[in-house]
DODRENNU-256324 format. One record per residue: residue number from 1; residue in one letter; x, y, z of N, C-alpha, C in turn. Coordinates in pm, 1 decimal, always signed. Layout:
PT:NUM:A:X:Y:Z:X:Y:Z:X:Y:Z
...
***
This chain:
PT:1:X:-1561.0:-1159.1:+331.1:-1462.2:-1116.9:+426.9:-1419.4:-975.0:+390.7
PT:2:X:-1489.6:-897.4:+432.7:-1449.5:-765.4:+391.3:-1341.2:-666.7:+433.6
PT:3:X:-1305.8:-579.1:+381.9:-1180.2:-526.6:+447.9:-1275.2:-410.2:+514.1
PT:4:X:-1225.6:-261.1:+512.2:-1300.1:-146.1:+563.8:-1409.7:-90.4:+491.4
PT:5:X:-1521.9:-90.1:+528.7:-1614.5:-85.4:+422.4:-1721.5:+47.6:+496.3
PT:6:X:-1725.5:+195.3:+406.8:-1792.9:+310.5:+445.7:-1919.5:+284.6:+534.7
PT:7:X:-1927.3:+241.6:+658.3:-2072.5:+226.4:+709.2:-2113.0:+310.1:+798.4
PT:8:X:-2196.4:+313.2:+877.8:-2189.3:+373.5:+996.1:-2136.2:+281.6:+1107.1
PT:9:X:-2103.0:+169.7:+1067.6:-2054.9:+106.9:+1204.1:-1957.0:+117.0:+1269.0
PT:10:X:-1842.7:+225.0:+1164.3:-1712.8:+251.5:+1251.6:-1778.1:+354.3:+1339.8
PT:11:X:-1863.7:+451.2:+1308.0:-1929.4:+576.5:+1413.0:-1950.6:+518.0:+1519.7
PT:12:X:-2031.2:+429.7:+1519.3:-2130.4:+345.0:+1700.3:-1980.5:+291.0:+1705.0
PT:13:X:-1893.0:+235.8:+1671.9:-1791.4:+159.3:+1758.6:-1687.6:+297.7:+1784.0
PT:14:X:-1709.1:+372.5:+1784.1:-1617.9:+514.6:+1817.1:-1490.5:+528.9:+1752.3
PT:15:X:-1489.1:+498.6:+1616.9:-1396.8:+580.5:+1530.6:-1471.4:+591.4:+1386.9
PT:16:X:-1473.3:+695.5:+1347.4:-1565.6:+711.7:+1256.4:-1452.3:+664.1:+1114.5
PT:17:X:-1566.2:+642.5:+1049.2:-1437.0:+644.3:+907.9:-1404.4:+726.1:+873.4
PT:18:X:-1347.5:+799.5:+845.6:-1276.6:+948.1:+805.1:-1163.6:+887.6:+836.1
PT:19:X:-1129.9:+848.3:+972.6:-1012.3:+838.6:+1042.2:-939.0:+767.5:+1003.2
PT:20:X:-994.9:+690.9:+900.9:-901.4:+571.7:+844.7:-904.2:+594.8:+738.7
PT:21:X:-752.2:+563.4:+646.2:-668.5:+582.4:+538.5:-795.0:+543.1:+425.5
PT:22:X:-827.7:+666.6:+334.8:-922.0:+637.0:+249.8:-867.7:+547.3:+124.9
PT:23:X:-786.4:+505.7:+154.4:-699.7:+448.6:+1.1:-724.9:+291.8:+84.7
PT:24:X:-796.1:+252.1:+213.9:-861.4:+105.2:+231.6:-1025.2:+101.4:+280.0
PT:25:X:-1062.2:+204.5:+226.3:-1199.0:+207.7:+302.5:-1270.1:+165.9:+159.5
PT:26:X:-1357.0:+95.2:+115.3:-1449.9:+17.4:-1.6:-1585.3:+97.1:+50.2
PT:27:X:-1655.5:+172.0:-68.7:-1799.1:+172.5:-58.5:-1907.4:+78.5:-32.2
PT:28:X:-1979.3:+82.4:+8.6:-2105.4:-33.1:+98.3:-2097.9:-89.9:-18.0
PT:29:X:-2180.3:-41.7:-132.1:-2250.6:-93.6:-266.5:-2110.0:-178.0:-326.5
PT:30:X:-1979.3:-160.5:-374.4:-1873.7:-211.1:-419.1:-1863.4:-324.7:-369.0
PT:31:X:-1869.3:-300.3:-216.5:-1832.6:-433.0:-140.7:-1953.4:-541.0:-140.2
PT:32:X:-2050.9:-508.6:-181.1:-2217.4:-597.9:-225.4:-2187.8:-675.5:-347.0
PT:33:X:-2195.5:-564.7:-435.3:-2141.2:-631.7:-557.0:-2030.4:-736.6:-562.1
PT:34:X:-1916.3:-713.4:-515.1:-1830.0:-762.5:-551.1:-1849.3:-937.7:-457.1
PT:35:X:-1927.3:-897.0:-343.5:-1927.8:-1036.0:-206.6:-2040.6:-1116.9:-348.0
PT:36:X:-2153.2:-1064.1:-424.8:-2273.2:-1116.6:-504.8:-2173.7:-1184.6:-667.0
PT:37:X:-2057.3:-1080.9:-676.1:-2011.2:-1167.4:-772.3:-1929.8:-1286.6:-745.3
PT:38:X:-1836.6:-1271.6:-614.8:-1789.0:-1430.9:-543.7:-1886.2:-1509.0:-552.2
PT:39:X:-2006.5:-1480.3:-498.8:-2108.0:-1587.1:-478.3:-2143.5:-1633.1:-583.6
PT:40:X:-2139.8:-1561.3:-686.7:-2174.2:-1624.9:-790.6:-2072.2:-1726.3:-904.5
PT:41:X:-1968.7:-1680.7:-841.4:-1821.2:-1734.1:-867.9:-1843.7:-1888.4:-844.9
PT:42:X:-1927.0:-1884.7:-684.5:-1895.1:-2035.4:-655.9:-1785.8:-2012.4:-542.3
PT:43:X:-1736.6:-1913.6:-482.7:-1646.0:-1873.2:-376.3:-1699.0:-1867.2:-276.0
PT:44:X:-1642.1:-1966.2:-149.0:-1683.9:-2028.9:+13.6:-1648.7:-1847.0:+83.4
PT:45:X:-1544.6:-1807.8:+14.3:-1510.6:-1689.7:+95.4:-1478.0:-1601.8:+2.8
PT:46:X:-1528.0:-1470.3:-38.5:-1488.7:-1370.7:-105.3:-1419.6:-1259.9:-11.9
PT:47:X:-1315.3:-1200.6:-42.9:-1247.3:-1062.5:-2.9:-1197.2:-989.6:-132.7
PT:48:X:-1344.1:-912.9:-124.0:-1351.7:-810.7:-240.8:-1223.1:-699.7:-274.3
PT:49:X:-1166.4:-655.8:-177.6:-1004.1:-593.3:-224.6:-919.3:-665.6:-291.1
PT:50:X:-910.2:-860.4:-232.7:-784.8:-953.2:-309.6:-771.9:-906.7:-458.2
PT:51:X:-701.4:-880.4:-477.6:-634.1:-892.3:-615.2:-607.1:-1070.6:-664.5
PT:52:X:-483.9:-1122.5:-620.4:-456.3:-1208.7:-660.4:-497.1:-1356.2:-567.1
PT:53:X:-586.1:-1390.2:-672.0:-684.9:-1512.1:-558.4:-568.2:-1630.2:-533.6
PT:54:X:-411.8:-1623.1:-610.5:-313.6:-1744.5:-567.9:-314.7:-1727.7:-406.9
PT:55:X:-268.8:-1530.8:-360.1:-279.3:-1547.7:-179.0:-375.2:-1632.3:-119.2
PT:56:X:-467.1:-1595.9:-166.9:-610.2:-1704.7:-97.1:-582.6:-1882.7:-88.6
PT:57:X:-534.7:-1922.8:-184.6:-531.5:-2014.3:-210.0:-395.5:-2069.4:-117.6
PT:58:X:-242.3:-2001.5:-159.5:-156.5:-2042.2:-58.1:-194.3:-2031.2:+82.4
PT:59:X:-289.9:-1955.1:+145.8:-346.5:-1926.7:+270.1:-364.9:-2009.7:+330.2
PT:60:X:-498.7:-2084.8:+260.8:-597.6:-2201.1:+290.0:-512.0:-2345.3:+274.0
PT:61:X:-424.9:-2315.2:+187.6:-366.8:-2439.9:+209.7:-242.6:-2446.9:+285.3
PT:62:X:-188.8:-2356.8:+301.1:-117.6:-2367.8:+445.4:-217.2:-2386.9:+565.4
PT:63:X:-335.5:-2334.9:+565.9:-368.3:-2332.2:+682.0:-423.0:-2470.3:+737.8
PT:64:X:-496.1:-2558.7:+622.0:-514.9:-2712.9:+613.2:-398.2:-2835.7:+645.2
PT:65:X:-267.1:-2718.9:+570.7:-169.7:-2841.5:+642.8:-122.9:-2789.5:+769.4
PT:66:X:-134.1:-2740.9:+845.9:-78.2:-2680.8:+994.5:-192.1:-2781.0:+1082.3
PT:67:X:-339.2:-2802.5:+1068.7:-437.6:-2836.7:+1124.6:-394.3:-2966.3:+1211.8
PT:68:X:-339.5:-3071.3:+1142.1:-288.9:-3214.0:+1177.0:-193.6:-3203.1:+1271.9
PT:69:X:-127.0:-3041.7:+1305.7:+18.5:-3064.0:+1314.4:+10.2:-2952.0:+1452.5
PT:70:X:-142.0:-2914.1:+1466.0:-153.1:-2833.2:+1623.0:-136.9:-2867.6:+1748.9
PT:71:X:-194.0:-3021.4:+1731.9:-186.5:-3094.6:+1851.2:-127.0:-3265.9:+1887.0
PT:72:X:-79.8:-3276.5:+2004.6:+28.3:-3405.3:+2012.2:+36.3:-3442.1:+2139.6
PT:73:X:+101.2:-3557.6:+2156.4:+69.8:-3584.3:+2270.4:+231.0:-3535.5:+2296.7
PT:74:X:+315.4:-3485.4:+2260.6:+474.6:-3457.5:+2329.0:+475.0:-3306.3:+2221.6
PT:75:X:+555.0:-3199.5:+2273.0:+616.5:-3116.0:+2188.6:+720.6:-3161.8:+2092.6
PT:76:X:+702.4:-3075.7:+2007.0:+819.2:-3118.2:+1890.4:+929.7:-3097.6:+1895.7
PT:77:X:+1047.7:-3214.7:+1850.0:+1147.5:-3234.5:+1876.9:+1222.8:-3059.8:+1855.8
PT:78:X:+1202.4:-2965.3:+1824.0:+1207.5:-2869.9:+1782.4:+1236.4:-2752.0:+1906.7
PT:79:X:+1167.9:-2854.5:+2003.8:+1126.7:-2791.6:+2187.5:+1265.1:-2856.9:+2290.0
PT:80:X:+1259.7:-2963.5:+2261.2:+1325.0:-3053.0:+2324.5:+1476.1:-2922.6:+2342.6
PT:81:X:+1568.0:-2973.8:+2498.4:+1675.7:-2983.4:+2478.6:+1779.9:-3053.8:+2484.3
PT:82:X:+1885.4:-3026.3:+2413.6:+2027.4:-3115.4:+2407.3:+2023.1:-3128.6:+2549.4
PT:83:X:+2062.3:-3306.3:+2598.4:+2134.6:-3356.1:+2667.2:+2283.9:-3303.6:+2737.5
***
């Protein structure tokens, strides 16, 4: 899952990289390496900028418990109004 990574693909989509803040743009090769060392980690999803893999983790598991809780047959009492 990469963040901004030096390619030519910002050029063909019409903003070149330059244009964007070089303090988030990752070299091609950095961002290889780093996706080849997740993989080798044993990581379903690498994002070679994360620093701290706890975000990842509170992420995914918020995002697992929301899943059960998308759909219902009534809105949540939360919707409802006072009588």
């Amino acid at each position: 899952m990469p963040g901004a990574t030096r390619t030519d693909f910002w050029a063909l989509g019409g903003l070149p990289v330059e244009h964007l803040p070089s303090e988030i743009v990752m070299q091609a090769e950095d961002m290889v390496d780093a996706a080849l060392a997740g993989l080798d980690q044993g990581e379903t999803n690498t994002i070679p900028a994360l620093k701290d893999i706890a975000l990842w983790e509170a992420y995914e598991a918020a995002r697992l418990a929301l899943g059960p809780q998308l759909s219902a047959t009534h809105s949540a009492p939360r919707f409802t109004t006072a009588a």
